[in-house]
C-alpha positions in Angstrom: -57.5 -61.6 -18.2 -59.9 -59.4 -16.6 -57.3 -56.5 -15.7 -55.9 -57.0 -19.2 -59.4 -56.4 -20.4 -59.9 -53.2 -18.0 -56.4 -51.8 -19.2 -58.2 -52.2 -22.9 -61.1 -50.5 -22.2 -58.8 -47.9 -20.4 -56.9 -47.8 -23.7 -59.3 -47.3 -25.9 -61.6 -45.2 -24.1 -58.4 -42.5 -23.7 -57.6 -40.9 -26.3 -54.6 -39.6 -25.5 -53.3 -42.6 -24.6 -54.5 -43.8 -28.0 -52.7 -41.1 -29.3 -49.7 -41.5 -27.8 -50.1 -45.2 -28.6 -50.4 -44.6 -32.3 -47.3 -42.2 -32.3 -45.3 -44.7 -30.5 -46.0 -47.5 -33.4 -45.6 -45.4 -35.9 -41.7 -44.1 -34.5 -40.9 -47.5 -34.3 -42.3 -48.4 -38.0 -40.6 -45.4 -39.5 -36.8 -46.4 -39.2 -37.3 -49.9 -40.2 -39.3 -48.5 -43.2 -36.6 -46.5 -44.4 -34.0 -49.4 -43.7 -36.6 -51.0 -46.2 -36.7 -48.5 -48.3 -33.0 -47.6 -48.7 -32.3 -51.2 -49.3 -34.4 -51.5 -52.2 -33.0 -47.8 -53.5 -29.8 -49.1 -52.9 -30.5 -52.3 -54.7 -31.8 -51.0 -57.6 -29.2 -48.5 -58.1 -26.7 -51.5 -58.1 -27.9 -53.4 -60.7 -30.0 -51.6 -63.4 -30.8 -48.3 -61.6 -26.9 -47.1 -61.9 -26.9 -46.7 -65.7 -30.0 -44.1 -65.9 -28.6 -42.3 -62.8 -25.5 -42.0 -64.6 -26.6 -40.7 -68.0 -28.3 -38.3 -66.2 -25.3 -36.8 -64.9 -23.5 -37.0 -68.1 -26.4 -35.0 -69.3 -26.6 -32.1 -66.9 -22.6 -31.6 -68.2 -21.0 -29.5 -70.7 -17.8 -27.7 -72.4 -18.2 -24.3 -71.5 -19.6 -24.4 -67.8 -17.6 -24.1 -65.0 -15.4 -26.8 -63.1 -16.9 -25.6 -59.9 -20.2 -26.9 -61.5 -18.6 -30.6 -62.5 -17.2 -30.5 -58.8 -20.9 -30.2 -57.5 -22.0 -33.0 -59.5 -19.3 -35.3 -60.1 -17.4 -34.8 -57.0 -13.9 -34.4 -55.9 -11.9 -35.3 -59.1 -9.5 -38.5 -58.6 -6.7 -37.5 -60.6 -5.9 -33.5 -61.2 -3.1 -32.7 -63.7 -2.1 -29.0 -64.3 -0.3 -28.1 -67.5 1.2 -24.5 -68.7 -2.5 -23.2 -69.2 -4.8 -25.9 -68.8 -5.6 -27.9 -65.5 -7.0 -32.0 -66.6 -9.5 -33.3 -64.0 -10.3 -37.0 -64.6 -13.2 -38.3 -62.5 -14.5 -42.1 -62.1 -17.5 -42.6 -62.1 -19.3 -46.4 -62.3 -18.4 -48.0 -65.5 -17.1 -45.0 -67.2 -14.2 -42.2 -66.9 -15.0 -38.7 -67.6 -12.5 -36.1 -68.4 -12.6 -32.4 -68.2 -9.8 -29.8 -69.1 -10.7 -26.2 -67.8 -8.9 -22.8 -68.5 -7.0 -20.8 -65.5 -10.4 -19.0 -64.9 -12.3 -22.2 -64.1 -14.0 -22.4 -67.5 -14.4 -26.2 -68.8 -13.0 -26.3 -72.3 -12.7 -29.8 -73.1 -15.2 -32.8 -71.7 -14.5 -36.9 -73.0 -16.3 -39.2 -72.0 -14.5 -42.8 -71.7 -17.2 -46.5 -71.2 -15.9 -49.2 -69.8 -18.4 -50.9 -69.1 -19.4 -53.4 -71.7 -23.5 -53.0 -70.5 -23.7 -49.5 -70.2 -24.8 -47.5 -73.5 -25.2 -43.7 -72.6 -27.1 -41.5 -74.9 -25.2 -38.2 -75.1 -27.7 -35.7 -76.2 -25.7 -32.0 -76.0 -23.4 -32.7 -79.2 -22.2 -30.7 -81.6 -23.9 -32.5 -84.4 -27.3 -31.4 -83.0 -28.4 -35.5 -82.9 -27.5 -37.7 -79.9 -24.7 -40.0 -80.1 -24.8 -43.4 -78.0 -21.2 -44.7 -76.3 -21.1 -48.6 -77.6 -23.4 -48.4 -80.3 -22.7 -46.0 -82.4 -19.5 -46.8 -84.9 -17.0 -44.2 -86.0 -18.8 -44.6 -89.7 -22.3 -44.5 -88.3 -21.3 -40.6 -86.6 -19.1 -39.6 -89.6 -19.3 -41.2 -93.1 -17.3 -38.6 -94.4 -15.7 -35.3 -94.2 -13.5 -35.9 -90.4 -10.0 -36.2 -89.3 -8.6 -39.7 -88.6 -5.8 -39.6 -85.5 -4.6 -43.4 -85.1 -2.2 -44.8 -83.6 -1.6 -48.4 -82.2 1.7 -48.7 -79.6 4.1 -50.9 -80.5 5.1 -50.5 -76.2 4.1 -48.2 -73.6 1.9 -45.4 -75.4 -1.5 -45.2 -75.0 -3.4 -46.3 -78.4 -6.0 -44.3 -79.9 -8.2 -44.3 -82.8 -10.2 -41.1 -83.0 -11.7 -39.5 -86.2 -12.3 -35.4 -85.7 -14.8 -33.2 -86.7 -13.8 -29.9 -86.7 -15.0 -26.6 -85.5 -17.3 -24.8 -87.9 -20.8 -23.6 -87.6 -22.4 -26.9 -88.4 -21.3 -28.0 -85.4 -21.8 -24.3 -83.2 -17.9 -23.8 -83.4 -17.2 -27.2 -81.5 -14.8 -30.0 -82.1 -16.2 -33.3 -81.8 -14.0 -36.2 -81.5 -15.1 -40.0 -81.2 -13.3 -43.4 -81.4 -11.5 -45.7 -79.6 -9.0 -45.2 -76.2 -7.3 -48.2 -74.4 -8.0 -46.5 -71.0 -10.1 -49.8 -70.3 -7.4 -52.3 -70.8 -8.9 -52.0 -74.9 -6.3 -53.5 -77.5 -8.1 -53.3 -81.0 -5.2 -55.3 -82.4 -7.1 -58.5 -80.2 -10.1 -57.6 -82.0 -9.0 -57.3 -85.5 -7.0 -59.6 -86.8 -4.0 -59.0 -85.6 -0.9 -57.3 -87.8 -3.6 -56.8 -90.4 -4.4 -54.3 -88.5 -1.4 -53.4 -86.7 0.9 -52.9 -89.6 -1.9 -50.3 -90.9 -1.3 -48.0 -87.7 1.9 -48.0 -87.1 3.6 -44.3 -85.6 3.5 -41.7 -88.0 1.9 -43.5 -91.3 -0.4 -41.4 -92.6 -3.9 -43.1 -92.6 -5.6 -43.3 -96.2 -9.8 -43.8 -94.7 -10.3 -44.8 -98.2 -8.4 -48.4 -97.6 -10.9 -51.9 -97.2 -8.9 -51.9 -93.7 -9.5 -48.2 -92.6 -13.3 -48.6 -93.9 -14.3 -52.0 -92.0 -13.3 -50.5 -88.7 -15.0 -47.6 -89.0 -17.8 -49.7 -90.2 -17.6 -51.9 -87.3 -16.0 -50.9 -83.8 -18.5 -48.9 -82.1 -16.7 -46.1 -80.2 -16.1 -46.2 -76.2 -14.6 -42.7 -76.1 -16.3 -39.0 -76.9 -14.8 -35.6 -76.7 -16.5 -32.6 -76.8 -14.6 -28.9 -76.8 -16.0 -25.3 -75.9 -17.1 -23.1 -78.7 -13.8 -21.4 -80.4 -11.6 -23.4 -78.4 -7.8 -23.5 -79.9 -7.7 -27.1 -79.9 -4.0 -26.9 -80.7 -3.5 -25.2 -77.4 -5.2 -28.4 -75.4 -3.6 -31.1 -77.5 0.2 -29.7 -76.5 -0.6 -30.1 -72.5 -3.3 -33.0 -72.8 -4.1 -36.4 -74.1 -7.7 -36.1 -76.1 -9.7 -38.4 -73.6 -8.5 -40.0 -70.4 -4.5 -41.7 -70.6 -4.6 -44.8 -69.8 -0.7 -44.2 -68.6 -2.2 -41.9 -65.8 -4.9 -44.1 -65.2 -2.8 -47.5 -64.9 -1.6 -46.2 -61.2 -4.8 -45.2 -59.4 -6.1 -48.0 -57.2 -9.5 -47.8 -59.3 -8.1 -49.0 -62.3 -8.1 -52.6 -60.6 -12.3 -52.4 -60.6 -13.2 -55.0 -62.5 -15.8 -52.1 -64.5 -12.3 -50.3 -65.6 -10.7 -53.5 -66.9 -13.3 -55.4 -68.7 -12.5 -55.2 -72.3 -14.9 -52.8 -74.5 
């Protein structure tokens, strides 16, 4: 005890000792305080943190900038799909796919956004309509009572269904085309939702759609939209829709070994 208490006197009347003490405790606190630290980060992320993080992203994006830009924030694109003119990047991302077709030059001309996930609600804020539209809240009726192009389809097989109502370019909307609806990219099938043929025999290939009908008008009423697609200012949509599917096809999708995540397959 008594040269434990001379080696304390010695301590504490040193300071360099002290000092060297002090450093040593706080080394050793300082990795177990970022183990700490990360963990909780890391826990937060995972189960409420993700969906913030995640509409930030969305955010910082838009038609117009360059893929090299998506790259640096999205990351390395899962799926790449070159056509004549075009070149389709399809990234996944937690809960969601996002989409973005870019010109020969790098130059992003088309961005959709595709929710899977039946919890997550991101508010896009950069549309065309100057007013924020939210992914699984918003109905195709509540974005566009009026005055829009329905394209609908349900397969009767193998094709990717769709639903999608378009506003086209004009000034209103800074020379954009806006589209927004419904793509089975998440293992979606509306015709389990409503009721059946009633709805089935309305959409069948090549009918022409009368958004007048009690049918027509009670979906768009009430199936809020997993799926919006954005285009560059003055973009020849024609152009895009000859090499690419408007939002992410599900037929592309169906062989990647992320569309097994239960996120990607949880019905909208």
């Amino acid at each position: 005890m008594k040269k434990l208490s001379n080696f304390k006197k010695k301590f504490e009347n040193n300071p360099i000792i002290y000092l060297f003490g002090l450093f040593l405790s706080i080394a050793l606190a300082i990795p177990a305080g970022l183990e700490s630290y990360n963990l909780v980060q890391k826990t937060y992320y995972n189960s409420i943190g993700w969906k913030e993080s995640e509409e930030m992203l969305i955010n910082k994006l838009s038609p117009n900038q360059s893929i090299d830009f998506f790259n640096s924030v999205l990351g390395t694109p899962e799926l790449v799909d070159s056509g004549e003119k075009f070149i389709d990047n399809i990234y996944r991302r937690k809960g969601y796919w996002l989409q973005a077709v870019h010109d020969r030059d790098g130059k992003v001309l088309l961005m959709s956004i595709t929710v899977c996930s039946p919890n997550f609600y991101p508010k896009i804020n950069n549309t065309p309509l100057y007013e924020p539209i939210v992914i699984g809240k918003d109905t195709m009726y509540s974005i566009a009572s009026e005055n829009f192009t329905p394209h609908y389809f349900i397969s009767g097989a193998t094709a990717p269904t769709y639903l999608i109502d378009e506003i086209p370019s004009s000034n209103p909307t800074k020379y954009q085309n806006l589209y927004f609806g419904i793509n089975d990219a998440c293992n979606f099938d509306p015709k389990n939702i409503l009721a059946d043929s009633y709805y089935y025999d309305s959409f069948t290939p090549l009918k022409v759609v009368d958004t007048k009908s009690p049918k027509v008008e009670y979906l768009r009423e009430n199936m809020p939209v997993n799926t919006i697609a954005i285009t560059a200012p003055f973009t020849k949509i024609e152009d895009l829709r000859s090499d690419f599917f408007i939002g992410v096809d599900r037929n592309e999708l169906r062989v990647l070994p992320a569309y097994t995540d239960e996120f990607l397959q949880t019905k909208f």
